[in-house]
C-alpha positions as CSV (number, residue, x, y, z in Angstrom):
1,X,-3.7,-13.1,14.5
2,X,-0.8,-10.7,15.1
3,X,1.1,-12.3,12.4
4,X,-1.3,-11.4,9.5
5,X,-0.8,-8.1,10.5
6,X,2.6,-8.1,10.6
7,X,4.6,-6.8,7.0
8,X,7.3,-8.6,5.3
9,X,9.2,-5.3,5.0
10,X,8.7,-1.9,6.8
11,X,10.1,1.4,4.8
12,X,9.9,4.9,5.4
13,X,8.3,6.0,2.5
14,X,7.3,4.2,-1.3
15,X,10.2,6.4,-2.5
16,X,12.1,4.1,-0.1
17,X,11.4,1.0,-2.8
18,X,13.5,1.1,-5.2
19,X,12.2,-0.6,-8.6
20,X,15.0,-2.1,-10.1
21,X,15.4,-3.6,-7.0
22,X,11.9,-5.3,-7.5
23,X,12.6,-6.0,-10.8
24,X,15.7,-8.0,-9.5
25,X,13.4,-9.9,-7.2
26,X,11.1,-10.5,-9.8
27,X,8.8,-8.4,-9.1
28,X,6.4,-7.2,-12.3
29,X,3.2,-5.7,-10.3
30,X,3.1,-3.3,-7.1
31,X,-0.6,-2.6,-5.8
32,X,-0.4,0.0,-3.6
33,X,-3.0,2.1,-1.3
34,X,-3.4,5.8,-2.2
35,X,-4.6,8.0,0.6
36,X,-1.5,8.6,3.2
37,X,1.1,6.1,1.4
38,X,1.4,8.1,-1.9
39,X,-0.1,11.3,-0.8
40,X,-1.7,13.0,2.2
41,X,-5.5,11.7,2.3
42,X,-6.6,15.4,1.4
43,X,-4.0,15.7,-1.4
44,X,-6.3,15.5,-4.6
45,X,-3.2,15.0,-6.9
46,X,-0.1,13.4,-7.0
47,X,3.5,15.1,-6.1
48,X,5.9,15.4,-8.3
49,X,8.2,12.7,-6.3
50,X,4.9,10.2,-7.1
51,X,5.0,10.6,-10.7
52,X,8.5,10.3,-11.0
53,X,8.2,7.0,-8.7
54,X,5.7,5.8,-10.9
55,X,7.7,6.3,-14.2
56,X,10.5,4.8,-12.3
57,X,8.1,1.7,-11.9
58,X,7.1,1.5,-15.6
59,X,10.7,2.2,-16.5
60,X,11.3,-1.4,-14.8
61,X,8.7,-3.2,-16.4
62,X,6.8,-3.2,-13.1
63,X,2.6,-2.5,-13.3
64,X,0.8,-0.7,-10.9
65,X,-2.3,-0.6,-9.9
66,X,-3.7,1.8,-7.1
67,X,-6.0,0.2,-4.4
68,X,-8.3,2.2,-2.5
69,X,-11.5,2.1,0.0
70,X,-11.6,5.8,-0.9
71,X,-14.9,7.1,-3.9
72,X,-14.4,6.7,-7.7
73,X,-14.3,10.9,-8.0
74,X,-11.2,10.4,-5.3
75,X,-9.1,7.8,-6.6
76,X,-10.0,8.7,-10.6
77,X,-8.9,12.1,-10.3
78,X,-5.8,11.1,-8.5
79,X,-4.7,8.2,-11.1
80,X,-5.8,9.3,-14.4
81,X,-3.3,12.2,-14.7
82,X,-0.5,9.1,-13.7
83,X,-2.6,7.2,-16.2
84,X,-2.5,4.4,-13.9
85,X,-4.7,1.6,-13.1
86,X,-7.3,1.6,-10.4
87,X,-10.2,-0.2,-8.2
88,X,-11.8,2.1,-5.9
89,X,-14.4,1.5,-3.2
90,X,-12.3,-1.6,-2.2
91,X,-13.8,-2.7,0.8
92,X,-9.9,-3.8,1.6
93,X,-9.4,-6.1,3.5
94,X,-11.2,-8.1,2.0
95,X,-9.7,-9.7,-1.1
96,X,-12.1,-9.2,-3.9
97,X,-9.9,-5.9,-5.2
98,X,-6.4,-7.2,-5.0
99,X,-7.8,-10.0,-6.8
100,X,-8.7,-8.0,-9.3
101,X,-5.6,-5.5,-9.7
102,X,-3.4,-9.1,-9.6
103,X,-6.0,-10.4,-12.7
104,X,-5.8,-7.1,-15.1
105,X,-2.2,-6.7,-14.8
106,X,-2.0,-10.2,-15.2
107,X,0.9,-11.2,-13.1
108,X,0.7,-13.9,-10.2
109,X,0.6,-13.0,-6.6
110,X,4.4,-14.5,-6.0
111,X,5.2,-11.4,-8.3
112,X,3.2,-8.6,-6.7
113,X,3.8,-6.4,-4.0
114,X,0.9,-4.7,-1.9
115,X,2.1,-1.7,-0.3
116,X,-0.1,0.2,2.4
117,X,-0.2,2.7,5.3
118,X,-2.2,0.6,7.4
119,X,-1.9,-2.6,9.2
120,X,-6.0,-3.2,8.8
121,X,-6.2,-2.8,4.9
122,X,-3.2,-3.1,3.4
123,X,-1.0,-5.5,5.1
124,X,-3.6,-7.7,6.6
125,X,-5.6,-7.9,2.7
126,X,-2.2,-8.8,1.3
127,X,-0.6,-11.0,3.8
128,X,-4.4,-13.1,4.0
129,X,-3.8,-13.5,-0.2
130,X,-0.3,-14.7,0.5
131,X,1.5,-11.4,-1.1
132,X,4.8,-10.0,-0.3
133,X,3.8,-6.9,1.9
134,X,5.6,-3.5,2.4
135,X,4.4,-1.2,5.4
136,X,5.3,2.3,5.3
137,X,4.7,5.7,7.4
138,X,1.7,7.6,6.9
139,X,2.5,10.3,4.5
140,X,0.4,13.0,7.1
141,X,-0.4,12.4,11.1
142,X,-3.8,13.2,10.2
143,X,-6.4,11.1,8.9
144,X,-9.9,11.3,7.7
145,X,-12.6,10.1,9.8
146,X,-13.0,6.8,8.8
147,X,-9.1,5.4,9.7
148,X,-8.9,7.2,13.1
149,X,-10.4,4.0,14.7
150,X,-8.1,2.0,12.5
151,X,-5.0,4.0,13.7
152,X,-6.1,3.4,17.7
153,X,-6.4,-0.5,16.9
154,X,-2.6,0.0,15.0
155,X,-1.6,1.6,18.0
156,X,-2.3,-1.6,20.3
157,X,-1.5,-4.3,17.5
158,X,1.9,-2.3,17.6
159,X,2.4,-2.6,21.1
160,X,2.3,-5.7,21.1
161,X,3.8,-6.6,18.4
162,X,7.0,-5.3,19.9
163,X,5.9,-6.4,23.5
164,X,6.4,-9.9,22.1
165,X,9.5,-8.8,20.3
166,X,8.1,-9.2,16.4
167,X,8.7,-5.9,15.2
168,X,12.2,-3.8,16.1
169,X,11.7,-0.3,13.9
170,X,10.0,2.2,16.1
171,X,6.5,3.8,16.2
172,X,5.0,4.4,12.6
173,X,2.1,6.3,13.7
C-alpha cells in the first residue's frame, strides 16, 4: 500500500517544474490539484508566479487541466481568469476525473503529469492510473477542514515511508 502513495518525484513548489523540461520528456498534459499546490486553499485567485507558470506551460505546448475535490464556484473562479481547463467536485482519488482531464486534452496517460499536495488525492489517484506523479509542499500549513484528517494519515504514511527508508527528502507537512 505504501508504494501507491509514494511519488515519482518530490519538488518544492510547481514553480520548481520547469516546462521545457516536460516537454523534453514528452510531456504534453499536467493535471494538477488547486487548493495548497497552486495557491493557499483560501486564496480565491491565482498569483502572479501561477499565471506566469501557466503561460510558461502553454508556451511548451503542455495542456493543463486543474483537478479539484473543492465546489464549481471555487475552482471556476480560480481557473477562468487562467482560462484553463477544469473538473471540480472530483471525488479524487478515485479516477473518474483524471480520466476525464487525460480524455479532453486528449493526450495519453504516459504523457501526463498529475501534480498534488497530498499523498491521499493526488499521488495515490495518479500513481493507481499508472501516471508519472510529482509531490510538492503545501503552499500554506493551514488547511481547510476537510484535509486535516488527511494531513494526520500523511503524517504516519510519511513516517514510515522513511522508517523503511523509501523516501530521503525531509518533512513536507
Amino acid at each position: 500500500m505504501l508504494g501507491k502513495l509514494m511519488p515519482n518525484e518530490f519538488v518544492e513548489s510547481i514553480h520548481h517544474i520547469d516546462p521545457e523540461e516536460l516537454k523534453k520528456r514528452k510531456i504534453r498534459g499536467v493535471i494538477t490539484d488547486l487548493d495548497n499546490t497552486l495557491v493557499e486553499w483560501n486564496r480565491p485567485d491565482a498569483t502572479p508566479e501561477v499565471v506566469e507558470w501557466f503561460r510558461r506551460l502553454r508556451q511548451a505546448g503542455i495542456q493543463v487541466t486543474v483537478v479539484s475535490n473543492n465546489n464549481r464556484e471555487r475552482v471556476h473562479r480560480f481557473c477562468e481568469p487562467l482560462e484553463a481547463r477544469f473538473i471540480w467536485a472530483a471525488r479524487k482519488p478515485l479516477g473518474q476525473a483524471f480520466m476525464r482531464a487525460v480524455r479532453d486534452m486528449n493526450v495519453p496517460i504516459e504523457e501526463t503529469v498529475v501534480v498534488g499536495d497530498q499523498l491521499f488525492t493526488d499521488i495515490l489517484g495518479g500513481n493507481l492510473l499508472g501516471f508519472h506523479t510529482i509531490l510538492v509542499v503545501p503552499v500554506a500549513q493551514t488547511d481547510g477542514i476537510l484535509t486535516r484528517f488527511n494531513r494526520l494519515l500523511e503524517r504516519i504514511a510519511l513516517y514510515w515511508m522513511r522508517r523503511k527508508g523509501m523516501i530521503s527528502w525531509t518533512n513536507k507537512s
